[in-house]
C-alpha positions as CSV (number, residue, x, y, z in Angstrom):
1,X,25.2,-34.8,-5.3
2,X,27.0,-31.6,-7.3
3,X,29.4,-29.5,-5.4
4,X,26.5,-26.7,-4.7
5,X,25.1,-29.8,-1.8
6,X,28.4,-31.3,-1.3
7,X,28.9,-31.0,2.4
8,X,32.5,-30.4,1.7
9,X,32.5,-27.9,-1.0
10,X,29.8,-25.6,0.7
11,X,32.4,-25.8,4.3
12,X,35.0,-24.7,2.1
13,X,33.5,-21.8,0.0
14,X,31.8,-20.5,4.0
15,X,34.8,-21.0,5.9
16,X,35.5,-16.8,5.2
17,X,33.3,-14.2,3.7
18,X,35.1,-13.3,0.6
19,X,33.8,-14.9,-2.2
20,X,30.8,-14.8,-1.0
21,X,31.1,-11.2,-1.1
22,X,32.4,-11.0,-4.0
23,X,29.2,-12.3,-5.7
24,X,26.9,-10.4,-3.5
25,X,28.6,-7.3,-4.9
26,X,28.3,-8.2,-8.6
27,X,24.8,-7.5,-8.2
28,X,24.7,-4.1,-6.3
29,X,24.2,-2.3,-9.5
30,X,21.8,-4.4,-11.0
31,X,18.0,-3.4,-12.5
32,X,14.9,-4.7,-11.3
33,X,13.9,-5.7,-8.4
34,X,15.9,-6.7,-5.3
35,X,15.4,-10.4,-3.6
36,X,17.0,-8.9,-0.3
37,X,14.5,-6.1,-0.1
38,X,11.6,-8.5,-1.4
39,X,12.5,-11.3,1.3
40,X,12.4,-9.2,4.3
41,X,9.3,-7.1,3.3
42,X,7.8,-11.3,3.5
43,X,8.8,-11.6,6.4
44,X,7.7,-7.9,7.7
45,X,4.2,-8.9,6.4
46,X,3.7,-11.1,9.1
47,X,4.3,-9.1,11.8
48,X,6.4,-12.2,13.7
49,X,7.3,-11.9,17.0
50,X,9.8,-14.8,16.5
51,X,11.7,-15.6,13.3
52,X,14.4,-18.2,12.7
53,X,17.2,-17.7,9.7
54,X,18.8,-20.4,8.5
55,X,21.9,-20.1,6.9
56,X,22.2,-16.1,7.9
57,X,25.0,-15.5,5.7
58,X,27.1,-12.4,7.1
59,X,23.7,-11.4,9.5
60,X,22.3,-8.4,7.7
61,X,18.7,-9.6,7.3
62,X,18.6,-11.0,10.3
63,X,20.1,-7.6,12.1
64,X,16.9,-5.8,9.5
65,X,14.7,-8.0,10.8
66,X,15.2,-7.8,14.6
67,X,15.5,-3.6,13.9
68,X,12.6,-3.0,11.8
69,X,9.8,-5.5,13.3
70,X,10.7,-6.1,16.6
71,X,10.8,-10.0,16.4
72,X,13.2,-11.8,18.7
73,X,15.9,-13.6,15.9
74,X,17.6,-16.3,16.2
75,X,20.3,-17.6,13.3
76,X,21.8,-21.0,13.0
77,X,24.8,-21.7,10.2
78,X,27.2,-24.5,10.0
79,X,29.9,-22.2,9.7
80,X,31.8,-20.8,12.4
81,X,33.0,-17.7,10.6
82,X,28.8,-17.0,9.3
83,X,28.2,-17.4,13.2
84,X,30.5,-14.8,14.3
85,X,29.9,-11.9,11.9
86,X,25.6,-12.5,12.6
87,X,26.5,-12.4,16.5
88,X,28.9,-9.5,16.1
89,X,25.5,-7.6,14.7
90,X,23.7,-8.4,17.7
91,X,21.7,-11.9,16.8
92,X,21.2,-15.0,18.7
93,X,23.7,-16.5,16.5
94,X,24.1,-20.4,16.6
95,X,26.1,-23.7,15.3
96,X,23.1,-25.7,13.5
97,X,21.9,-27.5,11.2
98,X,18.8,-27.3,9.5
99,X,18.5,-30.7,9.0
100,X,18.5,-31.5,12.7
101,X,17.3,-28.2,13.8
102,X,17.5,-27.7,18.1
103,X,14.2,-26.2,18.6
104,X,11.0,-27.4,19.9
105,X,8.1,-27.9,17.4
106,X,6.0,-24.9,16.2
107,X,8.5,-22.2,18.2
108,X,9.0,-19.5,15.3
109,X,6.5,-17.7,13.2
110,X,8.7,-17.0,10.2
111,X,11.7,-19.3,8.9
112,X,14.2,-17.7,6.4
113,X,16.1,-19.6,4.1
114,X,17.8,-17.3,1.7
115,X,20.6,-18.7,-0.7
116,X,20.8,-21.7,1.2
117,X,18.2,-24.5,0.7
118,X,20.2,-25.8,-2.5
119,X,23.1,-26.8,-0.4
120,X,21.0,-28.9,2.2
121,X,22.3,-32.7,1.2
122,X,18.9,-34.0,2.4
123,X,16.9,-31.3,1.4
124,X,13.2,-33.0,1.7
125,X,14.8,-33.2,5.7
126,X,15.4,-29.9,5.7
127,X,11.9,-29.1,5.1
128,X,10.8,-31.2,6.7
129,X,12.3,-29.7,9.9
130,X,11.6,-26.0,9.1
131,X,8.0,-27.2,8.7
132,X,7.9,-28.7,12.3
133,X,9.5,-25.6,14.1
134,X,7.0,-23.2,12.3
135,X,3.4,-22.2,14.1
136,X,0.4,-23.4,12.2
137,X,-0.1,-20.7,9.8
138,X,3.8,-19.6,10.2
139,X,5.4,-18.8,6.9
140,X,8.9,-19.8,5.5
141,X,10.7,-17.1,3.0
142,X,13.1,-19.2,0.6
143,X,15.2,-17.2,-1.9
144,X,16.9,-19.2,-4.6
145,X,17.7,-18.9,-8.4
146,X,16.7,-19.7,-11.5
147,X,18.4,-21.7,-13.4
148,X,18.6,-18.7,-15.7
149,X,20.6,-16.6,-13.1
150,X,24.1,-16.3,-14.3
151,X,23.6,-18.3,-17.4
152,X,25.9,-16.1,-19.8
153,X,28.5,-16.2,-17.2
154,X,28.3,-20.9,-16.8
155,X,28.3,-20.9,-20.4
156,X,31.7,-19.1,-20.7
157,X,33.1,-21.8,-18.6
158,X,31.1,-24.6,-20.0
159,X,29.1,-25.0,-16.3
160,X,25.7,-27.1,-16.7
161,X,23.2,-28.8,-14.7
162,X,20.3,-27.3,-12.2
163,X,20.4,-27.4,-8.6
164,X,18.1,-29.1,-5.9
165,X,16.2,-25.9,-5.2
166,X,15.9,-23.8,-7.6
167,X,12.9,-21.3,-9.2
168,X,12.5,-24.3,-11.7
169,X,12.2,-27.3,-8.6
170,X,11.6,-24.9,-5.5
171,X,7.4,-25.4,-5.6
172,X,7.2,-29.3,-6.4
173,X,9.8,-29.4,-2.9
174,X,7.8,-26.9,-0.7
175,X,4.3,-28.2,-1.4
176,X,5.5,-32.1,0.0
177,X,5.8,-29.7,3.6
178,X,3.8,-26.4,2.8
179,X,0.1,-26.2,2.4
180,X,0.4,-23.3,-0.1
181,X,3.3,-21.3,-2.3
182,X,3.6,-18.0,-3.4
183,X,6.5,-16.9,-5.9
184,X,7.6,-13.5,-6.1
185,X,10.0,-13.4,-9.4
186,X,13.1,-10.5,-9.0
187,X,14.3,-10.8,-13.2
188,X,16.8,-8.1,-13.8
189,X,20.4,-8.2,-15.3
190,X,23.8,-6.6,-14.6
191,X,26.1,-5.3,-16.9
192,X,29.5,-7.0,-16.3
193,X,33.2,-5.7,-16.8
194,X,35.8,-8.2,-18.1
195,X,37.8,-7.8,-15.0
196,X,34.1,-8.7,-13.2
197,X,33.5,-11.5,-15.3
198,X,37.0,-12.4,-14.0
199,X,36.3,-11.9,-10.5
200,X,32.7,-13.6,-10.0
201,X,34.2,-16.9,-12.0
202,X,36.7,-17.0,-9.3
203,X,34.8,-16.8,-6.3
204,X,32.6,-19.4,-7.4
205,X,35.3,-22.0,-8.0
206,X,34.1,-23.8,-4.7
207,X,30.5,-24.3,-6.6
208,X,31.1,-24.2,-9.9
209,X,34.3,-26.2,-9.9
210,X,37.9,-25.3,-11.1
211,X,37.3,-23.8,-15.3
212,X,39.6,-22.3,-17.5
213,X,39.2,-18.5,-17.2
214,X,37.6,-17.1,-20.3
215,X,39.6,-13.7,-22.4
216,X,36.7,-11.3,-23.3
217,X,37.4,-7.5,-25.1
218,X,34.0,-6.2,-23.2
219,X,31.7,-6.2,-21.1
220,X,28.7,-8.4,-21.3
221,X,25.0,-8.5,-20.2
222,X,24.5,-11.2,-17.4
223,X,20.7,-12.1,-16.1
224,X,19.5,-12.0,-12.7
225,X,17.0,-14.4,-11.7
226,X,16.3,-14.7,-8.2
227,X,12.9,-16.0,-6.9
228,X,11.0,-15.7,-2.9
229,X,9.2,-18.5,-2.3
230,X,7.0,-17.6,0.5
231,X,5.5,-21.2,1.7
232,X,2.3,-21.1,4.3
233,X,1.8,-23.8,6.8
């Protein structure tokens, strides 16, 4: 187990919003395509009328997704804090876990798991569950990295190793639940300041463990390499 699945590191680093946010704004300014935009236009494809997120984060693609297809949303997060901000946008927000999810098989449509399936502990349990809440023919959109994503930024700090679900591992995982898998690749890079460098590093303590902070006299080119998985049952 590394500290990105370690039930005690991921409580920590969701316990607020701000690192997280942190390293969602990093990227604002990045080229090529956008996972955010790419997961919910999967999701919008389906025209669902009932869509589960797991792991909602601060509740804006689940707020989208409620607003722009009409679906009924519900959101489930371990974290209390996650909860709140999705329910203070409107959602069906909800303590959970997807490893033990509290819904009766095939109830959803669509299941999103953005950012999140590489901090299940059990992960083939996870699955496992999103796969028995889904329709027949319902669809789960998983965003997750590559091991590429970030890579000039871990090697500053001397950070190594690949996690559970990544663009690398993600496919092998889905098809033991998922009769079929579709990747949709979002490659791009960001240009980062020093003082950004600085700043990302430090928000991802909780994940990438405590690291001496690097001295740089410039900015440097990072790479983006977020992948949707969009798995059919």
């Amino acid at each position: 187990m590394s500290l990105l699945n370690d039930p005690g590191a991921v409580r920590d680093e969701y316990a607020d919003e701000s690192r997280f946010a942190v390293r969602a704004g990093a990227w604002a300014s990045s080229s090529g395509p956008n996972a955010i935009d790419m997961c919910r236009e999967a999701v919008a494809e389906v025209r669902p009328r009932c869509v589960l997120e797991v792991g909602p984060g601060r509740g804006e693609t689940a707020e989208w997704i409620a607003r722009e297809t009409g679906a009924e949303v519900v959101a489930i997060d371990q974290s209390g804090r996650m909860v709140e901000l999705t329910r203070a946008r409107g959602i069906d927000a909800r303590d959970g876990d997807v490893q033990d999810l509290p819904f009766e098989s095939e109830t959803f449509d669509c299941v999103v798991a953005a950012w999140m399936l590489y901090h299940v502990p059990d992960l083939d349990r996870g699955l496992a569950e999103i796969a028995r809440v889904l329709r027949p023919g319902g669809r789960l959109v998983a965003v997750t990295n590559s091991k590429r994503h970030s890579q000039e930024l871990k090697a500053l700090i001397g950070v190594h190793g690949e996690s559970t679900f990544s663009a690398e591992n993600g496919e092998e995982s889905l098809l033991r639940h998922f009769a079929g898998v579709e990747r949709r690749d979002a490659d791009g890079y960001a240009i980062f300041e020093p003082d950004d460098v600085i700043a990302y590093i430090e928000a991802s303590a909780n994940l990438w463990g405590d690291r001496p902070l690097p001295e740089l006299d410039g900015p440097i080119r990072v790479t983006k390499a977020p992948v949707v998985f969009v798995a059919t049952k």
